[in-house]
SEMIPA-511918 format. One record per residue (C-alpha): residue number from 1; x, y, z. Coordinates in steps of 0.001 Angstrom, whole numbers. Layout:
SEMIPA-511918
<atom NUM, <X, Y, Z>>
...
//
This chain:
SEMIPA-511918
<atom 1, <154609, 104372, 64092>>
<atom 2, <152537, 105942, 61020>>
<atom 3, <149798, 103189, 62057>>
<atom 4, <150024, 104318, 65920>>
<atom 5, <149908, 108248, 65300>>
<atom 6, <146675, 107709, 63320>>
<atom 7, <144893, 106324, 65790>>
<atom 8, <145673, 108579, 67891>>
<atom 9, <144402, 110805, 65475>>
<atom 10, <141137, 109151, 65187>>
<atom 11, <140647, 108485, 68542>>
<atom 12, <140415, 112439, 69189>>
<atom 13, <138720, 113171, 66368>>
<atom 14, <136200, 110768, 67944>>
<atom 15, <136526, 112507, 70978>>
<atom 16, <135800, 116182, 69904>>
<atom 17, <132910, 114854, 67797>>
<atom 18, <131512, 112930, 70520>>
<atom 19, <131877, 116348, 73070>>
<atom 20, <130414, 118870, 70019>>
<atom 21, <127319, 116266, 70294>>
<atom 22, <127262, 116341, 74262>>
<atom 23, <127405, 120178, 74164>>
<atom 24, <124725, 120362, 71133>>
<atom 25, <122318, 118149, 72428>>
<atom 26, <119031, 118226, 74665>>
<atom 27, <119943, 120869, 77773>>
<atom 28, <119907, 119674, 81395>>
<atom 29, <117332, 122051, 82754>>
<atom 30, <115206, 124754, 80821>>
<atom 31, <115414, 128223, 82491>>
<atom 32, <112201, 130613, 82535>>
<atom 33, <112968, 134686, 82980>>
<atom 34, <110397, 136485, 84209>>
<atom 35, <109984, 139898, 83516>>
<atom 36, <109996, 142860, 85812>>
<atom 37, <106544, 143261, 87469>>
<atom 38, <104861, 143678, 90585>>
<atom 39, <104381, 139807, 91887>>
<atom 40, <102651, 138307, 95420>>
<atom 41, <102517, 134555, 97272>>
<atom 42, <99869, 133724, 95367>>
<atom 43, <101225, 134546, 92006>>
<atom 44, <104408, 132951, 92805>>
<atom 45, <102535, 129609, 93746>>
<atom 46, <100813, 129883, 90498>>
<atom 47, <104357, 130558, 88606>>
<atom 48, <106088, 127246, 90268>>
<atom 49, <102586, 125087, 89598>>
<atom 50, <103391, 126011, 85723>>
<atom 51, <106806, 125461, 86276>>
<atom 52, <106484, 121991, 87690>>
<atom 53, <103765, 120883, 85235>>
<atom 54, <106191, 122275, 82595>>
<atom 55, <109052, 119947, 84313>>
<atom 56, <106514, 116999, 83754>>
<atom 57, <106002, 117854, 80341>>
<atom 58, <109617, 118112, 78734>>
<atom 59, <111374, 115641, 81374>>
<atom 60, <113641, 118528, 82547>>
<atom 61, <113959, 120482, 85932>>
<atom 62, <112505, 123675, 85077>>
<atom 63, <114148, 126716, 87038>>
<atom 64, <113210, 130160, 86965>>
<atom 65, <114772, 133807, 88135>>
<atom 66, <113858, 137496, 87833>>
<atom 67, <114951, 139518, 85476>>
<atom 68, <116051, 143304, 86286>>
<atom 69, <114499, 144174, 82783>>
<atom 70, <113560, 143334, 79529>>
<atom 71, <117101, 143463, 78312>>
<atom 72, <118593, 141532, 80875>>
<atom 73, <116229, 139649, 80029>>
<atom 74, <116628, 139073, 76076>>
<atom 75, <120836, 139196, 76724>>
<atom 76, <120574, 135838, 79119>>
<atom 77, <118201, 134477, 76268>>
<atom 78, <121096, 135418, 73749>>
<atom 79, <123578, 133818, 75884>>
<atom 80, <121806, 130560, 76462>>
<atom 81, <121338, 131764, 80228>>
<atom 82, <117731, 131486, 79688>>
<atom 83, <115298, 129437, 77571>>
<atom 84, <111900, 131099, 77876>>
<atom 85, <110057, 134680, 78489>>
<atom 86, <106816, 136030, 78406>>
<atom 87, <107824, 139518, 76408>>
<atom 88, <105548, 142599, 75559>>
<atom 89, <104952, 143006, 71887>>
<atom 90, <107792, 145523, 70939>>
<atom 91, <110493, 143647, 73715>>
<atom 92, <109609, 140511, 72048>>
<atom 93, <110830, 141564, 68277>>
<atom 94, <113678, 142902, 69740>>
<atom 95, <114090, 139318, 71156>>
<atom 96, <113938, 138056, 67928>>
<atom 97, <116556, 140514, 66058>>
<atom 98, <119091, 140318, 68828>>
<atom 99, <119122, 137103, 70577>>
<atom 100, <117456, 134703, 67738>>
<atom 101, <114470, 134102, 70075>>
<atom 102, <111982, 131950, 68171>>
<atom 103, <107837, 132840, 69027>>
<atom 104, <106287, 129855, 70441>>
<atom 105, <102714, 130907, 71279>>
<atom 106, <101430, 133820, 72343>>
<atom 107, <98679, 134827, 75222>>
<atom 108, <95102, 136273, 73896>>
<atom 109, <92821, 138307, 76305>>
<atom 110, <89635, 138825, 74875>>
<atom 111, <88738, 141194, 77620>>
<atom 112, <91593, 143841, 75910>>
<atom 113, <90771, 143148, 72181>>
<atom 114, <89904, 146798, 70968>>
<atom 115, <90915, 148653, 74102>>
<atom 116, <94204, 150843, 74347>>
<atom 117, <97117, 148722, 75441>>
<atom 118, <98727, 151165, 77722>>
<atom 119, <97420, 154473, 79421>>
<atom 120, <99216, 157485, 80029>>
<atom 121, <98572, 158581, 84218>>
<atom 122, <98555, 161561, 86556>>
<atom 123, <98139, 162057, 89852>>
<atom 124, <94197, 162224, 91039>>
<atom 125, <94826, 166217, 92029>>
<atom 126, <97308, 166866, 89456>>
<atom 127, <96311, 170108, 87248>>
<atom 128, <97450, 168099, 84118>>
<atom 129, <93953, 167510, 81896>>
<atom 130, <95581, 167138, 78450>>
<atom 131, <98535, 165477, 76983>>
<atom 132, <99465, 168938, 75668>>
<atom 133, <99873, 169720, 79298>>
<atom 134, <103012, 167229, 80393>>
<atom 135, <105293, 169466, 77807>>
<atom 136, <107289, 170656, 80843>>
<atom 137, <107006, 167733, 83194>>
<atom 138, <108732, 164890, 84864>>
<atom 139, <107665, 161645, 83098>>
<atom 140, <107882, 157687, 83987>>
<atom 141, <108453, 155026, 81505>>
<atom 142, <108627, 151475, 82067>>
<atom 143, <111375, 150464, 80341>>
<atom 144, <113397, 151129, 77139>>
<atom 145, <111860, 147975, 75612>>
<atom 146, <108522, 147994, 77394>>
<atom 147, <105691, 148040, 74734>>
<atom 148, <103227, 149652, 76642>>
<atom 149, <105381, 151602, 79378>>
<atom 150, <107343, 153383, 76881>>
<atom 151, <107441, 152727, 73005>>
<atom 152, <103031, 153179, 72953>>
<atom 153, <102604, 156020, 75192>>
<atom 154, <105472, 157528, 73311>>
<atom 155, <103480, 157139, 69992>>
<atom 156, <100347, 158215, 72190>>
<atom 157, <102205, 161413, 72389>>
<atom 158, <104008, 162070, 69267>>
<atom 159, <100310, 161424, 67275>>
<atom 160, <98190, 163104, 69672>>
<atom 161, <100072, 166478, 69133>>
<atom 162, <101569, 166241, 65629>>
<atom 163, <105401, 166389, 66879>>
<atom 164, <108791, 164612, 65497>>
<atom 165, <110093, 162344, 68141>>
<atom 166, <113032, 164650, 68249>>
<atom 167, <111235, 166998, 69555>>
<atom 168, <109383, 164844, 72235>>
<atom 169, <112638, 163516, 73607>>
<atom 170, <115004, 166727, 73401>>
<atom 171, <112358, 169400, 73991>>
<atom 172, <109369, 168213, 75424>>
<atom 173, <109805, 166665, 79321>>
<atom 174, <111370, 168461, 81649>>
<atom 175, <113202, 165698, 82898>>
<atom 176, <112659, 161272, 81632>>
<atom 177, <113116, 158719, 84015>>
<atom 178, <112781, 154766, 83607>>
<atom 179, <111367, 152856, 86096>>
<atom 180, <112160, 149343, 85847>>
<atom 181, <108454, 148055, 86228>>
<atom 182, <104784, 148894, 85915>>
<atom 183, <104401, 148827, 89220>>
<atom 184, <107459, 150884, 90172>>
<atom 185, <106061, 153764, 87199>>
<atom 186, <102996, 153647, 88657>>
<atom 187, <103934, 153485, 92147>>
<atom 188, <106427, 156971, 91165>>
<atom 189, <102861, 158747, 89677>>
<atom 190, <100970, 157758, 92594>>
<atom 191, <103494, 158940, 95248>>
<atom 192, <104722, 162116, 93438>>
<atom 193, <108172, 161066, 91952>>
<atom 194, <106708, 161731, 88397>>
<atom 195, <104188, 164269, 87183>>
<atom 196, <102904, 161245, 84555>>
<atom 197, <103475, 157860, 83727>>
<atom 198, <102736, 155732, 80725>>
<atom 199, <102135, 152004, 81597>>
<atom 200, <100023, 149082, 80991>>
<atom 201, <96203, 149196, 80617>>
<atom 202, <96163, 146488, 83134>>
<atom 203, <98148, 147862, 85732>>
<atom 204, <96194, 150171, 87568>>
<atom 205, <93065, 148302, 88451>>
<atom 206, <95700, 145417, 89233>>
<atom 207, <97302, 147360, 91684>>
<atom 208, <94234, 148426, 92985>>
<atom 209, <92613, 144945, 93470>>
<atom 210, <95887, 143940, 95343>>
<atom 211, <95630, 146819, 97845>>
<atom 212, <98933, 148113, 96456>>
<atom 213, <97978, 151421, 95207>>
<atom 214, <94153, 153372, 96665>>
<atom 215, <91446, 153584, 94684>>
<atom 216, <90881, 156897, 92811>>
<atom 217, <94865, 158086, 93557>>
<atom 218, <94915, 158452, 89657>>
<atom 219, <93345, 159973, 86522>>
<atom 220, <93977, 158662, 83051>>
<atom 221, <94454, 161113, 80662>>
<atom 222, <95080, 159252, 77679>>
<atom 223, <95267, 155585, 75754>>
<atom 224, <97055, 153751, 73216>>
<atom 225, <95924, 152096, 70306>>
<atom 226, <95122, 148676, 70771>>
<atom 227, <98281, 145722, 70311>>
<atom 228, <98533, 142012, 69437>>
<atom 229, <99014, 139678, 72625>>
<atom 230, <101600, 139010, 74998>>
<atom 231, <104359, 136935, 72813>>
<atom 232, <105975, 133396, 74403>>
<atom 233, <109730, 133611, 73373>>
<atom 234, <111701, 130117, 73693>>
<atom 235, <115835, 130134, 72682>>
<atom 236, <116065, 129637, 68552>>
<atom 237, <119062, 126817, 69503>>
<atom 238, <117215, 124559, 71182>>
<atom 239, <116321, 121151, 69880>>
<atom 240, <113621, 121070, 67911>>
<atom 241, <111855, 118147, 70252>>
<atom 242, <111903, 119989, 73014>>
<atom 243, <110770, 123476, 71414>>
<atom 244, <107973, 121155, 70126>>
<atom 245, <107074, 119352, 73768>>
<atom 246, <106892, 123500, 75147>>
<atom 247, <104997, 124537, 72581>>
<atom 248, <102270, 121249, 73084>>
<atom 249, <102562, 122135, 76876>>
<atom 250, <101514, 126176, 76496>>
<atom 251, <98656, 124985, 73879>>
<atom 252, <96990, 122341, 75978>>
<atom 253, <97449, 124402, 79409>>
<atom 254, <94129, 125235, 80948>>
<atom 255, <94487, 126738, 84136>>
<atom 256, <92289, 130086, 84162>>
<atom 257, <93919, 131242, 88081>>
<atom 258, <97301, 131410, 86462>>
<atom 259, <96412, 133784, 83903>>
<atom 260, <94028, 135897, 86123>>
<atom 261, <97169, 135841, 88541>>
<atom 262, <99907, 136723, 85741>>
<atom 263, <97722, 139016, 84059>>
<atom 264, <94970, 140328, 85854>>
<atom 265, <91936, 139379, 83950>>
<atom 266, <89943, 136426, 83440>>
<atom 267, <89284, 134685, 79756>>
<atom 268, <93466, 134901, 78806>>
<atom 269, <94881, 131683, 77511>>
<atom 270, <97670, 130597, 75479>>
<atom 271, <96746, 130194, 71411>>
<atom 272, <99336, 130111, 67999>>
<atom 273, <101971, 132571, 67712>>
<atom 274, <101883, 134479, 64525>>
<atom 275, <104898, 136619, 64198>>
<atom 276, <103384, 139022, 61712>>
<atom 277, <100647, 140050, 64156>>
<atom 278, <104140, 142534, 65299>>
<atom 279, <104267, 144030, 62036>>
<atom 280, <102380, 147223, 62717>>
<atom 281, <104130, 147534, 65523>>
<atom 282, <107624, 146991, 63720>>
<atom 283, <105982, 150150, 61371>>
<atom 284, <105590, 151948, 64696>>
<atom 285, <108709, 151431, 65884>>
<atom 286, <110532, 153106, 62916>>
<atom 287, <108048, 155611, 62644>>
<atom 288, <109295, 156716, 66219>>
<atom 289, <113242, 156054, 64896>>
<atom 290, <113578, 153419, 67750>>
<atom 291, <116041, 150580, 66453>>
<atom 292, <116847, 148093, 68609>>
<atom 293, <120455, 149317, 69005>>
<atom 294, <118840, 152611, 69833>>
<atom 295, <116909, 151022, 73281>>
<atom 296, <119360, 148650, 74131>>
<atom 297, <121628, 151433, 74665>>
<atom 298, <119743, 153025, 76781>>
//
């Protein structure tokens, strides 16, 4: 009997070691989010060409979905819903605090090196001239963890006019709004839902070349300081093999009409991450009091 019971023993000890491998162990399909922005046919061809050559790459069915924003985003990362994400500088080391999200490469475009990252934007016939002059007015942000649609033209602000962050966001707008998307901020500016708007650098002449917004509908009244690259975040659980077999993939991938697509401009490409190219933006983060608790939150 003593013989019988611990075999029985063994056999399900066998059993649950055998399922913890099974549920440990290479994933059946890898999951891309992308992040909220303004997308056509042709970008979306370009976005399941990657995703297919990225199937042939790792041996897995690569699937993809939209995210509804950056922290939908970095919440299905945390709870293995997704495995990848492209992620502005400032979402992407919130990534890395909250969901363990690993940097994999990141996306250089020499055409931006030295420029501001984001721009602040008025209407072409608004009276505003100054950033002094939006104390008062209805403002667009991106997103709570958008790099350049809110934490940079926030900075832009608090530098520019020698104010505490307290005082920008309790006295200074007349009224805050988050847009969920470059193109939905600037979209907002553009068609009078917002006096101003901070977003991407990129944004407006993107919109512009894809007949989305008119020519001249805007003024820019203000830039950032420049910021490190666009950051590739894969899942920090994943096996090793296959973070290695992505990160080959991104290195080697040479296809100048998908980064003209996803970004805009010519001359991007994927190159080495370096996590500590964030730093100053970490420094600007606190300087601002934004934690990640504090945006998530929000």
């Amino acid at each position: 009997m003593k013989k019988r019971l611990l075999s029985v023993l063994a056999f399900m000890l066998v059993v649950i070691m055998l399922a913890g491998c099974s549920a440990s162990g290479e994933p059946e399909k890898f999951v891309i989010a992308y992040l909220p922005q303004e997308t056509d046919t042709k970008t979306q061809e370009l976005n399941k060409d990657f995703e297919t050559k990225l199937s042939e790459k790792i041996g897995l069915p690569v699937e993809s979905y939209q995210a509804t924003s950056y922290n939908a985003a970095i919440e299905a990362m945390k709870n293995g819903k997704a495995d990848y994400a492209l992620f502005g500088p400032f979402s992407y080391i919130v990534a890395v605090e909250r969901a363990g999200v690993e940097p994999i490469a990141e996306i250089t475009m020499p055409a931006m090196a030295d420029k501001p990252a984001s721009v602040i934007v008025v209407p072409k016939d608004s009276p505003i001239q100054t950033v002094a002059d939006l104390k008062g007015k209805t403002f667009g942000f991106v997103d709570p963890v958008s790099t350049t649609g809110h934490l940079m033209p926030k900075a832009t602000i608090v530098k520019e006019l020698g104010i505490t962050p307290e005082e920008l966001e309790n006295d200074f707008f007349k009224d805050v709004q988050f847009a969920g998307g470059h193109d939905k901020a600037m979209l907002g500016v553009v068609r009078g839902q917002y006096d101003a708007a901070g977003v991407s650098a990129m944004i407006p002449a993107m919109l512009e070349e894809k007949g989305v917004i008119e020519k001249d509908s805007y003024r820019i009244i203000a830039g950032s300081e420049s910021l490190p690259g666009t950051a590739i975040g894969i899942r920090g659980d994943l096996p090793q093999t296959l973070k290695d077999s992505v990160k080959e993939f991104l290195l080697s991938y040479d296809n100048p009409a998908f980064f003209e697509g996803l970004l805009g401009m010519p001359g991007a490409k994927f190159i080495e991450a370096n996590d500590g190219n964030y730093d100053k933006l970490r420094d600007t983060a606190k300087m601002l009091n934004l934690s990640p608790e504090d945006l998530l939150e929000q």
